[in-house]
N, C-alpha and C positions, 0 to 999 in steps of 0.2 A: 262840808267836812273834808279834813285832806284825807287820802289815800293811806292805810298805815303803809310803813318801810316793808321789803318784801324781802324777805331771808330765806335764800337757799337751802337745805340741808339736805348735803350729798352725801351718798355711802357706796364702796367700790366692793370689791369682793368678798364672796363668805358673809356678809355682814346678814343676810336673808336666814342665813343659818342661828341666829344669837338666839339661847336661852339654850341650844342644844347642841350646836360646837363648843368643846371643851370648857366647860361653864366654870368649873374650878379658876381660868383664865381669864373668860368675859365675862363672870355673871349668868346669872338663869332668867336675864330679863328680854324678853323678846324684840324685836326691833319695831314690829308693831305695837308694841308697848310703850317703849320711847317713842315714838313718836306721838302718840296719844299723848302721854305728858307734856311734850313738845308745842302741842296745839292750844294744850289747856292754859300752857305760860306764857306762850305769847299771846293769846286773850287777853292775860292782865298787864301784858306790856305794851299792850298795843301796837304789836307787829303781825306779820305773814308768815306764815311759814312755808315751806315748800318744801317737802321731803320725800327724799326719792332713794332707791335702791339698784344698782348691777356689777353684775359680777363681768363686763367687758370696757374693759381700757378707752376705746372710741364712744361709746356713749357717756361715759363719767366726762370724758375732756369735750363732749358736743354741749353736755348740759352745763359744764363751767361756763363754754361761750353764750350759752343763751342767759345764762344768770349775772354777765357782762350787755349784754343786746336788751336785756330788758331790766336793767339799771336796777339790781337787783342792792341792796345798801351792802349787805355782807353775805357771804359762802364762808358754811358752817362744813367744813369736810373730814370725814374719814377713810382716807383711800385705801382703807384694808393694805393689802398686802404692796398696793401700786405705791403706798408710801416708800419704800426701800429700792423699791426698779425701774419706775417708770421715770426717765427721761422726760417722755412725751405729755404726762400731766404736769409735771412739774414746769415746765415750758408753758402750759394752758393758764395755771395758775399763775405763772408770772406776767401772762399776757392779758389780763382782766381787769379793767378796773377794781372793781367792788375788793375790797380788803378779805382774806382770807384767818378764818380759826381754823385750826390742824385739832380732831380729835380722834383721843384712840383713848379706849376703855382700859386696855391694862397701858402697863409705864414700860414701851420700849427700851427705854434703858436701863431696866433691869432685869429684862430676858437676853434672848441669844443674841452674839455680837452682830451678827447680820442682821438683827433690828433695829438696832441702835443709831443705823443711819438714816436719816431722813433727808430724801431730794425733796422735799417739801418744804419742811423748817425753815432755809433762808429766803425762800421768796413769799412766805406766808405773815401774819399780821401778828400770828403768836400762838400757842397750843396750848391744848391742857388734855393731862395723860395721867393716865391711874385712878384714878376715879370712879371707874365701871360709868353704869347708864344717868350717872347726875354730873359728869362731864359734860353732855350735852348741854343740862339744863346750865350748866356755867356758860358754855360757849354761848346758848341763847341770851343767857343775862349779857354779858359780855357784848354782843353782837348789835345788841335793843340799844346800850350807850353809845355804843360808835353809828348807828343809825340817827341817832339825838345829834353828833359830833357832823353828821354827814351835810348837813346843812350848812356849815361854813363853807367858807370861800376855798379856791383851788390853793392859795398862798399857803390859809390855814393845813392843808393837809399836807401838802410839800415840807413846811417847816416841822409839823408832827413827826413826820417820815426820818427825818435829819437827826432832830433828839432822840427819836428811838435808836439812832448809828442803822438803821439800816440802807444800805446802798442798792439794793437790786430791786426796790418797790420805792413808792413814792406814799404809804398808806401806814 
């Protein structure tokens, strides 16, 4: 029997806090919660999950390189607050193989303009935002197809990369 595909799901700052930082904005759903859901779906997807939580810059950008190191199909990420500042993950992420989903429970682009920007978004595979906690479960779905897609050849994903117009990934 093969191996199911191994999907990262990373979460950066504050995200430890969900169901009781500002819930009006994320939700009252706990993040141990999602992720519970999380295990239960890709059960029926027949993937892995691997979900993890901090609230420090250098560990979020160690566990991207190890979910690169250990061929990981795709990184399910919510960089909390590192979406809009961080240089330095935004750099981790471009430097990974595995394809990246960008999620964020409310829709940055319609809160404050300093959220609006994501150093993430162009070197990522694609997002989904506003949502609350079945964001995830998109990203997972999402994640499960392009682990099915991942078996093609290097050609296949290079020319993927091109029709999508993205220039700074190849995924």
């Amino acid at each position: 029997m093969a191996t199911p595909p191994l999907i990262f799901v990373l979460n950066g700052p504050n995200l430890n806090l969900l169901g009781t930082r500002e819930p009006q904005v994320y939700g009252r759903e706990t993040l141990s919660n999602i992720i519970m859901t999380l295990h239960e779906r890709a059960a029926a997807l027949r993937v892995t999950v691997e979900a993890r939580q901090t609230n420090h810059e250098g560990e979020l950008i160690d566990w991207l390189h190890e979910a690169h190191e250990r061929k990981a199909g795709v990184v399910i990420l919510n960089a909390g607050g590192f979406t809009h500042t961080s240089v330095a993950v935004r750099d981790a992420v471009a430097a990974i193989e595995p394809p990246v989903i960008e999620v964020h429970l409310s829709n940055p682009y319609g809160r404050e303009a300093f959220r609006r920007q994501s150093l993430i978004a162009p070197v990522s595979r694609g997002g989904i935002h506003g949502f609350g906690a079945q964001g995830y479960v998109l990203a997972l779905d999402a994640a499960a197809r392009l682990c099915v897609g991942s078996a093609s050849t290097s050609a296949g994903k290079q020319e993927q990369g091109t029709q999508n117009g993205q220039s700074e990934r190849r995924h």
